[in-house]
C-alpha positions in Angstrom: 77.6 56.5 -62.2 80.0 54.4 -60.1 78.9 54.6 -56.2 81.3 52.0 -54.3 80.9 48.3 -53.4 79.3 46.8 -50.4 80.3 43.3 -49.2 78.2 40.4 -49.8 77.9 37.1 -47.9 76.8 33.8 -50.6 76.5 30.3 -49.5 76.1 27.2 -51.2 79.0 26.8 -53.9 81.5 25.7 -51.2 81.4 23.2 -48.6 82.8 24.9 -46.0 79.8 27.2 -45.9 79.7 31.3 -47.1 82.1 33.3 -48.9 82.1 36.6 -49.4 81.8 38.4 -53.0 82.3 43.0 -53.6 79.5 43.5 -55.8 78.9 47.2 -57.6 76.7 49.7 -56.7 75.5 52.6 -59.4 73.7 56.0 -58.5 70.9 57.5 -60.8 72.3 60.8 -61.3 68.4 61.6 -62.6 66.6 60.0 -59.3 69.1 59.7 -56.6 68.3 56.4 -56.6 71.2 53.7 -55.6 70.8 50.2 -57.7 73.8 47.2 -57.5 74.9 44.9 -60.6 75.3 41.3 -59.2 77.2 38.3 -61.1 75.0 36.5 -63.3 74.5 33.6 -60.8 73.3 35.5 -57.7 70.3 37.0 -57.0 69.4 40.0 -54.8 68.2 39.0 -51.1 69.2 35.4 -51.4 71.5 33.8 -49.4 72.1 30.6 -51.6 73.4 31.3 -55.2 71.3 31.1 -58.1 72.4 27.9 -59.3 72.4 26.6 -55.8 68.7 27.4 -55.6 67.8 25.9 -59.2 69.6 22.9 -58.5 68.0 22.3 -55.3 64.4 22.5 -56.9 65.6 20.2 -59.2 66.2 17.3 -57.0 63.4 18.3 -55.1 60.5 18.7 -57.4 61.5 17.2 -60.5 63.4 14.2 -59.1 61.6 13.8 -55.8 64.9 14.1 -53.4 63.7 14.8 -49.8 64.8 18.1 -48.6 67.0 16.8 -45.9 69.5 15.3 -48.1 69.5 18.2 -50.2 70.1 20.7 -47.3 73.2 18.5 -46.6 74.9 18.5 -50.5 74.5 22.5 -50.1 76.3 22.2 -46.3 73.5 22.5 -44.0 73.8 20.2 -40.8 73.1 16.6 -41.0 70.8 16.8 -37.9 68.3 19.6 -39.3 65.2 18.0 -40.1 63.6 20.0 -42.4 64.9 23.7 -44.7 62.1 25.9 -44.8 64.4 28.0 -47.6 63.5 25.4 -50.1 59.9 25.3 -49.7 59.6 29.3 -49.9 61.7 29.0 -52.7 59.3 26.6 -54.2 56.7 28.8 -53.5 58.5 32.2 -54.7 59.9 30.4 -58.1 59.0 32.7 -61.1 56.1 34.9 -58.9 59.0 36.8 -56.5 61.0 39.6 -57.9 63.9 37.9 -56.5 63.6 34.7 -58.2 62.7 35.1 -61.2 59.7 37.4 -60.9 60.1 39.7 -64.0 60.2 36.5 -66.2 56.9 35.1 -64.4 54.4 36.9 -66.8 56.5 35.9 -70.1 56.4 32.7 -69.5 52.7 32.5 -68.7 52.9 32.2 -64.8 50.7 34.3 -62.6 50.1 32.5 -59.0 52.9 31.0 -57.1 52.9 27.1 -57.3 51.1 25.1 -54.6 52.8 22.1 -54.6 55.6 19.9 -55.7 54.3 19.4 -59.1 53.3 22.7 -60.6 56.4 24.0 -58.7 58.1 21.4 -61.2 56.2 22.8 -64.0 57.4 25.9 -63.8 60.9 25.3 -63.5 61.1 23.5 -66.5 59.4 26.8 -68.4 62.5 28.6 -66.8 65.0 25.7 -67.1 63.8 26.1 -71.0 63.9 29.9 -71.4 67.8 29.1 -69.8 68.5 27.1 -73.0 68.5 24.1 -70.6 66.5 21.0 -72.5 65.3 18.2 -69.7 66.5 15.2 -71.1 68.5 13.1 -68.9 69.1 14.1 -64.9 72.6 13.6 -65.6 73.0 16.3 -68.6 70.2 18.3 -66.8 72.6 19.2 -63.6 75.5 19.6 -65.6 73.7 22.6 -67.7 72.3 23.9 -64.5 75.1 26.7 -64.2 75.0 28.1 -67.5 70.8 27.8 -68.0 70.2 30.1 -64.8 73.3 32.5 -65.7 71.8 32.9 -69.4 68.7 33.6 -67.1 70.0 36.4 -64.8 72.7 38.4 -67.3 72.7 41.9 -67.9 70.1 42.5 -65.0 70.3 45.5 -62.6 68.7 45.4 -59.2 66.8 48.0 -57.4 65.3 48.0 -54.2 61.9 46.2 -55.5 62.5 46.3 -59.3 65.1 44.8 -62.0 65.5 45.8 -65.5 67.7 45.1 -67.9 70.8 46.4 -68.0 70.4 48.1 -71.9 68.2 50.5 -70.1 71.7 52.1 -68.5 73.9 51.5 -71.3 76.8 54.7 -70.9 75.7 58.3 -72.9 71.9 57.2 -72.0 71.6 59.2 -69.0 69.2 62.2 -69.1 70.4 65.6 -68.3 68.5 67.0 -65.3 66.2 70.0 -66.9 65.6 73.1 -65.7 64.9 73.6 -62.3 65.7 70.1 -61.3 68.5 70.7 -58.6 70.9 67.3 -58.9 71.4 65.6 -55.8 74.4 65.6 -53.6 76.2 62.4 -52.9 76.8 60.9 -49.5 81.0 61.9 -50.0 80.1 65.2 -50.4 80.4 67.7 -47.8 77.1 68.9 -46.5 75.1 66.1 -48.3 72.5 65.6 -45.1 71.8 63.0 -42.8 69.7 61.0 -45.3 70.8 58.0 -47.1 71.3 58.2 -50.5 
């Protein structure tokens, strides 16, 4: 069910630093539990778009960029010597639940990558499960965009967990059986001091 929007800050896809994106929030009516359905080209917990994050890896595994001139083509300051974001990212690619986690497994990937090079690996398995074939660098960051957003449609975020969004397709939802007492949202009168 429909819970309300909270405000979200992305940064990355302009120059002149963040903007700001409503993204929708659902309730489990079975669990109580709140979970958000973000555009296919964010993830949850991330600062940096999607794209903004593949991209990066790109130049910096696969085409050897130093980090410094990368952090400035995604508007970080000219005088910061080093962005720590891209080497966790390296480090989190298909191993964290918020990059690419739940696809990890499929695609055969168990331990997070310990350097440049199986880093690089692995995002050509993901760049591939995207549709996105590494032929030229050229073609490669122009299919970018629509390799990570075949990558992260139809997902719903939890706290910890995604799934896919056929899981809470509408008429799916379970009635609550007998003696299951439904729980009260946060708009209605009375419905405690506890978050939902």
């Amino acid at each position: 069910m429909g819970h309300g929007l909270y405000c979200r800050q992305v940064r990355g896809l302009v120059e002149s630093g963040w903007i700001l994106i409503w993204v929708r929030r659902f309730l489990c009516l079975a669990c109580g539990h709140t979970m958000s359905r973000l555009p296919d080209w964010l993830h949850p917990w991330r600062w940096y778009a999607g794209t903004v994050i593949v991209e990066a890896l790109y130049r910096h595994c696969l085409l050897g960029e130093p980090a410094i001139s990368i952090g400035v083509r995604f508007g970080r300051p000219e005088w910061a010597t080093e962005w720590k974001s891209l080497r966790r990212w390296r480090k989190q690619l298909l191993v964290s639940s918020t990059l690419w986690g739940w696809m990890g497994p499929r695609l055969g990937i168990g331990k997070a990558a310990t350097n440049r090079n199986e880093a690089g690996n692995y995002l050509e398995r993901l760049l591939a499960e995207g549709g996105c074939l590494l032929r030229s660098s050229v073609q490669v960051l122009t299919d970018l965009s629509s390799a990570v957003r075949r990558t992260l449609r139809d997902l719903v975020y939890g706290r910890k967990k995604t799934w896919p969004m056929k899981r809470f397709l509408p008429g799916n939802s379970s009635p609550a059986g007998p003696g299951v007492i439904r729980p009260t949202f946060p708009t209605e009168k009375g419905s405690g001091p506890r978050p939902p």
